[in-house]
C-alpha positions in Angstrom: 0.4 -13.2 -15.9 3.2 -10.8 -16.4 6.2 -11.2 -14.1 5.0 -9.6 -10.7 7.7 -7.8 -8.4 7.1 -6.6 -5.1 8.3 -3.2 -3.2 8.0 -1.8 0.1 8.7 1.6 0.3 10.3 2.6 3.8 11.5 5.4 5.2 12.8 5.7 9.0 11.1 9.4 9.6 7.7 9.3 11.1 6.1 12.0 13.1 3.8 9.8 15.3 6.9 7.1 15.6 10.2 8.0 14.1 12.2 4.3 13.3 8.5 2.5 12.9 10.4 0.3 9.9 12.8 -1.7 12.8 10.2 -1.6 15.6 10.8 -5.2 17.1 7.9 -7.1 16.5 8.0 -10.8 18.5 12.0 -10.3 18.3 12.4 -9.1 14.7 12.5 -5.9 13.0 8.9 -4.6 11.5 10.1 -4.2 8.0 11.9 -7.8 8.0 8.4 -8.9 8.7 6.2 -7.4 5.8 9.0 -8.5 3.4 9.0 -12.5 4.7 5.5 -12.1 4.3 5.1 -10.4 1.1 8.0 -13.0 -0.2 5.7 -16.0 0.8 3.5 -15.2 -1.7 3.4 -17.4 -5.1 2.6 -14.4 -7.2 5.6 -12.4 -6.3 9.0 -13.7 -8.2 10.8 -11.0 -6.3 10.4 -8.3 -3.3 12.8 -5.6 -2.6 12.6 -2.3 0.1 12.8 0.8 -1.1 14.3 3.1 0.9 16.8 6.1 1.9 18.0 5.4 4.9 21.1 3.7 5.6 19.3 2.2 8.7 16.9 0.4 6.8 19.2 -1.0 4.1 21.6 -2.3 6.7 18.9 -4.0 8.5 17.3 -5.6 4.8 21.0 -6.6 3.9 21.6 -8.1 7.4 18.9 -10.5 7.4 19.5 -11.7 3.8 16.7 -9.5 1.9 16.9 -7.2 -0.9 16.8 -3.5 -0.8 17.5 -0.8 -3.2 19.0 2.9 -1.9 16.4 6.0 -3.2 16.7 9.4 -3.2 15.3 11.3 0.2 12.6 13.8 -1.5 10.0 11.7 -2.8 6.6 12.5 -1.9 5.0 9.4 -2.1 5.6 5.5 -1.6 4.8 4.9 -5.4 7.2 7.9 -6.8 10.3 5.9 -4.6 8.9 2.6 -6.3 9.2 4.3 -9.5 13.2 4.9 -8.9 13.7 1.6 -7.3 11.9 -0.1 -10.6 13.6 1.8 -12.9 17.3 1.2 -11.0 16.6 -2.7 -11.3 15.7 -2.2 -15.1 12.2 -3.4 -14.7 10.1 -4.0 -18.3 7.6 -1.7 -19.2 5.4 -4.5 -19.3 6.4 -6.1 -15.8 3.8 -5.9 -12.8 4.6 -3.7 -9.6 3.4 -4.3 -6.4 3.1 -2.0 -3.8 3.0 -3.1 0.1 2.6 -0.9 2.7 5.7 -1.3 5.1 3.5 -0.7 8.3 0.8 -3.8 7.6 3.6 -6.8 8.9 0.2 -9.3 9.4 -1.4 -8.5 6.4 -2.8 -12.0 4.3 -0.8 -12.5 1.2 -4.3 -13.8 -0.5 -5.1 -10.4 -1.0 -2.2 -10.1 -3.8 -3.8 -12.1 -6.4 -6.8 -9.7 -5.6 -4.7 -6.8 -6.7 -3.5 -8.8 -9.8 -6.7 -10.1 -11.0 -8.0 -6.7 -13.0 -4.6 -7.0 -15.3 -6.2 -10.2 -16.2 -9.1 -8.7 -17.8 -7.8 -5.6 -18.8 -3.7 -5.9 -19.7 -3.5 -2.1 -20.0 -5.0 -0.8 -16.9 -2.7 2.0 -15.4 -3.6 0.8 -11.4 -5.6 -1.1 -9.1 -5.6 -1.4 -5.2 -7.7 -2.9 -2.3 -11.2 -2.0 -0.3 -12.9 -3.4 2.3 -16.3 -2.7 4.1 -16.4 -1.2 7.2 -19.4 -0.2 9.8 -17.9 0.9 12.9 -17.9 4.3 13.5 -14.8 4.9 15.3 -12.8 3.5 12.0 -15.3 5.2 9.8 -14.4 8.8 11.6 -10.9 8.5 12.3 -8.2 10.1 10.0 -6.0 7.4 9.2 -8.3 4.8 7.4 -8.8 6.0 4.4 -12.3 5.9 2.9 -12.7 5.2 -1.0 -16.1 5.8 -3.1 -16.3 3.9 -6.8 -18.3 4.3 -9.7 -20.6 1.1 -10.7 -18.0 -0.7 -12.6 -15.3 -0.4 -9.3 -13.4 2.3 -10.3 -12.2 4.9 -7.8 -14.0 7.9 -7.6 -12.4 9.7 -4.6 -10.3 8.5 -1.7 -10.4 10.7 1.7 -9.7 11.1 5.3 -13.2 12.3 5.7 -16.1 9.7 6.1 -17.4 9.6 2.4 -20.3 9.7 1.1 -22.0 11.7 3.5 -25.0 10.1 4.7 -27.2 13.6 5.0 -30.2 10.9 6.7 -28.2 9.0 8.9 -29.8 5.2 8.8 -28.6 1.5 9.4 -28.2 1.1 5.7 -24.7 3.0 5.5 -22.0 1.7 3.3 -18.5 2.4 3.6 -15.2 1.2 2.7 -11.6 1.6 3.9 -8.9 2.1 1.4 -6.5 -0.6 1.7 -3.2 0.9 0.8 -2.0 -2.3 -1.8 -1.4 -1.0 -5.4 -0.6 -3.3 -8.8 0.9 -1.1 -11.9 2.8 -2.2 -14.6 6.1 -0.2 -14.7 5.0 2.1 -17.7 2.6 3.4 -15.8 4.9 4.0 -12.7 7.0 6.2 -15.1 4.0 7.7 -16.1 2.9 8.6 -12.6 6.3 9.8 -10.9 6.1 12.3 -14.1 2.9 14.0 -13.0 2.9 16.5 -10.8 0.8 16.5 -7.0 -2.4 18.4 -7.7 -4.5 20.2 -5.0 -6.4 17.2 -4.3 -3.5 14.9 -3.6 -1.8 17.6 -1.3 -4.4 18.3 0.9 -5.8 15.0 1.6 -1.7 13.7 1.4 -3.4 10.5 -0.6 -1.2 9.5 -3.5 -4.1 7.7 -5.5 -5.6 11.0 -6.3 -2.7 12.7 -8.1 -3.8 9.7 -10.7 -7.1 10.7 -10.8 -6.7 14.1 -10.9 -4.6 13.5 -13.8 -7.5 11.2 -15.8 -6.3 8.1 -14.8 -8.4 5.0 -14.0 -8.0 2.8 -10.5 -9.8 -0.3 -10.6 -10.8 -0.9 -6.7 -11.5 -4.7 -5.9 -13.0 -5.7 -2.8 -11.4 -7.7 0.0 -12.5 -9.5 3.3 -8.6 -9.0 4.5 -8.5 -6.4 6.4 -4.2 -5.7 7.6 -3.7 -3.7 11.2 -1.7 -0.5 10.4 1.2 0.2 12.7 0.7 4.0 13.1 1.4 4.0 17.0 4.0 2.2 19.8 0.3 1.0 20.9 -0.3 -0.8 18.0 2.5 -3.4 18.0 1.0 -5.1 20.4 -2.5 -5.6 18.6 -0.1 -6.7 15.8 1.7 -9.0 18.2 -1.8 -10.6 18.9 -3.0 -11.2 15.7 0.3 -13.0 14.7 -0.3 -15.1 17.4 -3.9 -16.2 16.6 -2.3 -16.6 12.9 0.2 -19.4 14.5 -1.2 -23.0 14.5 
C-alpha cells in the first residue's frame, strides 16, 4: 500500500452552527477530536486540517496537531485537500484521505475500507463509504446523503432525495446513506480541483458528482460503521453519548 495521508477539511462558517470545528465536545475542541481519532489509525502515516481560518489553525497548532492554511473560496472539502496536498508536495502516487471534520466518533476501521479498492485496482481515480439504512426519517431527511451503484459498486448517483424511488412501496426497500470518507491518490486530486462544478454537483451541493459528471469512476464499498454527523448544537450531545458507550 502506497503511503496514505489523512486531511480534514475545516472551515469555521456554518449556517446551521457557525464555529462547529471548536464546539467543546467532553472538554475538547470538535476538530481536535476527529484528528486524534483519524491519527489512531495504522493506515494513516500522517493527518493534517485544512483550513482558512486562523481560528482553526491556532487551535490544531495549540494542541500539538498539524494544519495547513488554504485559500477561503473553495467549493468543496476535496478542492481545499487538493491545495493542502499539493502545499506539502504530496507524490502523484501518494493516497489521500478525506475525513469529514463533523464525524468526531467515527470508527477508524472503516479507513482500510476506503483503502481496500486501490488494492485491486492501483489506478482508480476515488472511492468512499455506504451503509444500509431502513428508517424512514433518515431515509427522507436532507442531510444523509443517499447513494445508488451499478452491479460492480460503482456510484451511479448521490442525492438528498430518497433514491431509487420505490413507485410500489413494499418492505423489501433498499437504501444506503452516503458516508462522506473519500481515498484518491493525489493525481487525481489535481485532476479533480481542475474540473469545473457541473449542474448536477450545484444543485444537489454533493462534491462526488462533479466526478461523475465529468466520467469519472467512484468505487462505493459498504460499511456497517455508521459516524453521527454534527450538523446541530443538539447533536453534541448524541455524540457525547456514543463516546461514552465507546469508553471501556
Amino acid at each position: 500500500m502506497k503511503k496514505v495521508t489523512a486531511f480534514i477539511p475545516s472551515r469555521y462558517e456554518s449556517t446551521r452552527f457557525p464555529g462547529k470545528p471548536l464546539a467543546l465536545i467532553h472538554g475538547k475542541p470538535m476538530i481536535r477530536h476527529v484528528y486524534e481519532r483519524t491519527l489512531s489509525s495504522v493506515q494513516v502515516a500522517a493527518a493534517y486540517v485544512a483550513t482558512d481560518d486562523e481560528r482553526i489553525f491556532r487551535c490544531v497548532q495549540g494542541f500539538g496537531g498539524n494544519a495547513v492554511m488554504t485559500g477561503p473560496a473553495h467549493p468543496s472539502g476535496t478542492d481545499r485537500i487538493a491545495e493542502a496536498a499539493l502545499k506539502l508536495g504530496l507524490k502523484d502516487q501518494d493516497l489521500v484521505v478525506n475525513v469529514q471534520g463533523d464525524q468526531p466518533a467515527f470508527d477508524t476501521a472503516c479507513i482500510p475500507e476506503l483503502l481496500h479498492p486501490f488494492e485491486e485496482a492501483p489506478d482508480l481515480p476515488m472511492s468512499t463509504l455506504m451503509i444500509r439504512i431502513g428508517e424512514k426519517e433518515e431515509i427522507d431527511n436532507p442531510n444523509n446523503v443517499k447513494v445508488v451503484t451499478d452491479r460492480n459498486g460503482f456510484a451511479l448517483y448521490f442525492s438528498r432525495s430518497p433514491v431509487p424511488f420505490y413507485r410500489d412501496a413494499g418492505e423489501d426497500q433498499v437504501v444506503y446513506k452516503h458516508l462522506g470518507f473519500y481515498a484518491y491518490p493525489v493525481r487525481f486530486l489535481k485532476v479533480f480541483s481542475s474540473l469545473s462544478p457541473g449542474p448536477l454537483e450545484s444543485a444537489e451541493k454533493l462534491e462526488p458528482l462533479r466526478a461523475l459528471e465529468h466520467g469519472f469512476k467512484i468505487k462505493v464499498q459498504e460499511t456497517r460503521f455508521d459516524s453521527i454527523e454534527v450538523d446541530t448544537l443538539k447533536d453534541i450531545l448524541k455524540v457525547e453519548r456514543s463516546l461514552d458507550r465507546q469508553t471501556p
